[in-house]
C-alpha positions as CSV (number, residue, x, y, z in Angstrom):
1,X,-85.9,20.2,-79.9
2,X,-85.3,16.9,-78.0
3,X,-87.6,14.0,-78.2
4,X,-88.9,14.1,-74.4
5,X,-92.2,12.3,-73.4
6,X,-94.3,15.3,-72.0
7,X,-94.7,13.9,-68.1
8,X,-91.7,13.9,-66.8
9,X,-92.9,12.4,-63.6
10,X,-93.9,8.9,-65.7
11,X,-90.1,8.2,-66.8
12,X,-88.8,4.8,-66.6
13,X,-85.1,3.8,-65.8
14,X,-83.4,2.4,-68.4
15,X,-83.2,-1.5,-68.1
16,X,-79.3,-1.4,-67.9
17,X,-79.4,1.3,-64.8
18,X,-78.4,0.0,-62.1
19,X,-80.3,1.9,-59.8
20,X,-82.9,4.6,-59.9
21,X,-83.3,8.2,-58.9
22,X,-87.2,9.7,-59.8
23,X,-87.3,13.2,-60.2
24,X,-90.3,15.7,-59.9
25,X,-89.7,18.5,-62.3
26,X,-92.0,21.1,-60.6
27,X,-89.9,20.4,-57.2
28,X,-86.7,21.5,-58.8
29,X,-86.2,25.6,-58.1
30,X,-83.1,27.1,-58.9
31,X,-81.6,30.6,-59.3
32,X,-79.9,31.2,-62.2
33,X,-77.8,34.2,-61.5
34,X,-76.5,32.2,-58.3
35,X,-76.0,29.6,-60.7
36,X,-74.5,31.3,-63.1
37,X,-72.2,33.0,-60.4
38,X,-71.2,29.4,-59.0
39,X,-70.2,28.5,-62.7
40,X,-68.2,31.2,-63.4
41,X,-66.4,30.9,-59.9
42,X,-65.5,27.8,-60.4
43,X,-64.7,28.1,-63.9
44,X,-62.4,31.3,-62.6
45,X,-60.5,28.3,-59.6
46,X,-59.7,25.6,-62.4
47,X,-58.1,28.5,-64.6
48,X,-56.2,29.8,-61.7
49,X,-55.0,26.3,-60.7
50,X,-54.2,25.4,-64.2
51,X,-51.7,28.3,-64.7
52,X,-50.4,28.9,-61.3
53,X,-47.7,26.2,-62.3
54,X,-47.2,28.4,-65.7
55,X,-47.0,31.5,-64.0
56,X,-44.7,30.2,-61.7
57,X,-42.3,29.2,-64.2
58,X,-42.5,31.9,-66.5
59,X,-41.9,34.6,-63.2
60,X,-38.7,31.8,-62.2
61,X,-37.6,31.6,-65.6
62,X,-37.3,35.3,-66.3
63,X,-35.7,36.3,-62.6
64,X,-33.1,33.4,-63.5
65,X,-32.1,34.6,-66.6
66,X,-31.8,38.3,-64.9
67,X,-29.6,37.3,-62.1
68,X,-27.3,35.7,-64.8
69,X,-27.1,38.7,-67.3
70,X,-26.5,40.7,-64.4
71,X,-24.2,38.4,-62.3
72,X,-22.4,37.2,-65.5
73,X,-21.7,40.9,-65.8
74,X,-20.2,41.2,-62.8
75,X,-18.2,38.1,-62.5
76,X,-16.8,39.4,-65.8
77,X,-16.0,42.8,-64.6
78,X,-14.3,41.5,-61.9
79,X,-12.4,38.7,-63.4
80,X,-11.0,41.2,-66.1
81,X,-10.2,44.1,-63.7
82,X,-7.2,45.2,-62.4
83,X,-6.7,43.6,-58.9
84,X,-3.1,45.4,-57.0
85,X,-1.3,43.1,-54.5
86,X,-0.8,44.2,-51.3
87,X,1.8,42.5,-48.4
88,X,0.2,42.4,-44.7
89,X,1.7,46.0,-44.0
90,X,-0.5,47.1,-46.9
91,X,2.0,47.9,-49.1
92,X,1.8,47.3,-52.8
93,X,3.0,44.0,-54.1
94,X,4.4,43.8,-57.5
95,X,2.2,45.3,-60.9
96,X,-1.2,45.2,-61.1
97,X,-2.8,42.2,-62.1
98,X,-6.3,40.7,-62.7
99,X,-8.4,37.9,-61.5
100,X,-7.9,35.7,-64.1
101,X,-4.3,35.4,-64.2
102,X,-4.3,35.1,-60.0
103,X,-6.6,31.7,-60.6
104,X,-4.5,30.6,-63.2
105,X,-0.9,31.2,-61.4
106,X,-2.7,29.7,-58.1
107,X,-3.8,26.7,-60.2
108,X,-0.1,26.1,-61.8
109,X,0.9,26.2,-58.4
110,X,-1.2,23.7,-57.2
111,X,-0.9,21.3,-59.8
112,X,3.0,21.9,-60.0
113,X,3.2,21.5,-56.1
114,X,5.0,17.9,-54.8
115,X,3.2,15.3,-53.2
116,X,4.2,11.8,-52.4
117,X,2.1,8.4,-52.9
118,X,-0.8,9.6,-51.0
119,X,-0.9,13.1,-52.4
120,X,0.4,14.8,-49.7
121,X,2.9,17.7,-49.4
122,X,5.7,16.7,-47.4
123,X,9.3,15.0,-46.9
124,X,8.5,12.3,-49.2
125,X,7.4,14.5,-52.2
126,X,8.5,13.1,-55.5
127,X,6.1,14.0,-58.3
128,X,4.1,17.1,-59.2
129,X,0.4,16.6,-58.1
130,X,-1.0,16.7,-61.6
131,X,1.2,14.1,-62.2
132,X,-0.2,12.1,-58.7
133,X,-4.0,12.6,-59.7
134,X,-2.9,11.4,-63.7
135,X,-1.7,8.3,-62.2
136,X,-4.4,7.4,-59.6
137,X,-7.1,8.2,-62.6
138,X,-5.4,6.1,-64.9
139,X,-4.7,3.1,-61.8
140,X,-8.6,3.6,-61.0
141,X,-10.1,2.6,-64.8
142,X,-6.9,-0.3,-65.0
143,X,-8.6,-1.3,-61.6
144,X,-12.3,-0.9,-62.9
145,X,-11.5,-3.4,-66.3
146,X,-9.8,-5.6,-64.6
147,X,-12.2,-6.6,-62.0
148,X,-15.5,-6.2,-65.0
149,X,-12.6,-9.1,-66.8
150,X,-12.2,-11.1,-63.7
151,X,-15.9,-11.2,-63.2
152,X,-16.4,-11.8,-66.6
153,X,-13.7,-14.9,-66.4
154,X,-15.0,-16.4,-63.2
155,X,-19.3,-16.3,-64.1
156,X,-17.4,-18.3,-67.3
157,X,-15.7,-20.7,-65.1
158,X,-18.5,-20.8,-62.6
159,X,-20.9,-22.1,-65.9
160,X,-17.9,-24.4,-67.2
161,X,-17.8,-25.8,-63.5
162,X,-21.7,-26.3,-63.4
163,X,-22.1,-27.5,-66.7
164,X,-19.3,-30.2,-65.1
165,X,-21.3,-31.4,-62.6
166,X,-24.1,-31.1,-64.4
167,X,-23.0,-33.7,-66.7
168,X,-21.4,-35.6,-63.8
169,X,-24.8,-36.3,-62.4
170,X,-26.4,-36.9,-65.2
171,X,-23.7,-40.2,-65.6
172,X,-24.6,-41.5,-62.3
173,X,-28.6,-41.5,-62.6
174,X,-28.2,-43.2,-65.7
């Protein structure tokens, strides 16, 4: 099948080898079942080791997306559901209500509530807190331009001014 010399024990390393390693054919014994079980062991590892990562995933994947149907559930349930007030005597408060209007009155409230310049309730308050966090948003991107312009402006006047002296010193060594 292959073109081998018959004595194995007369090969010759190849002249680019950069070393040597003579073998004697009848020396070698083996098992080939042991062999064949150290293959297939190994084999079996590198499979394992290769999909662990995949299996891992998959098993993360599927408990996340359970935990979401059946939390999402939930949550929806919940927000949806008739909730009934109570007062700290645990006497009923008012009709019925659910979740989702409770979040949204409690969020009119706090965005309605007065604050003064720092966003504080207080003596001083004057505007409604949505209007406080509209005006230091819109005072924080004025700030933000103005100092990427003033930069801009002064690595310009910084240049101008080199490009001054520059020229400056180039009218002296002359």
């Amino acid at each position: 099948m292959y073109d081998e010399p018959d004595d194995l024990d007369e090969l010759q390393p190849s002249p680019q080898a950069k070393g040597s390693v003579k073998v004697n054919a009848s020396l070698i014994e083996y098992d080939a079942e042991k062999m064949f079980d150290s293959i297939a062991r190994i084999a079996a590892h590198q499979i394992v080791e290769q999909s662990r990562g995949d299996i891992r995933k998959a098993v993360q994947d599927e408990v996340r997306a359970t935990i979401q149907s059946s939390v999402g559930a939930i949550i929806e349930k919940a927000v949806n559901e008739p909730i009934q007030q109570h007062n700290h005597y645990g006497e009923k408060v008012g009709e019925p209500t659910t979740l989702k209007a409770l979040i949204g009155k409690s969020a009119e409230g706090y965005l309605g509530a007065k604050v003064d310049a720092r966003g504080e309730t207080g003596y001083n308050a004057n505007q409604s807190r949505l209007e406080y966090i509209v005006k230091k948003n819109v005072e924080s991107v004025i700030d933000y331009k103005m100092q990427h312009e003033i930069k801009k402006a002064v690595e310009a006047a910084v240049a101008a001014a080199q490009m001054k002296v520059a020229e400056a010193v180039a009218k002296l060594i002359k």
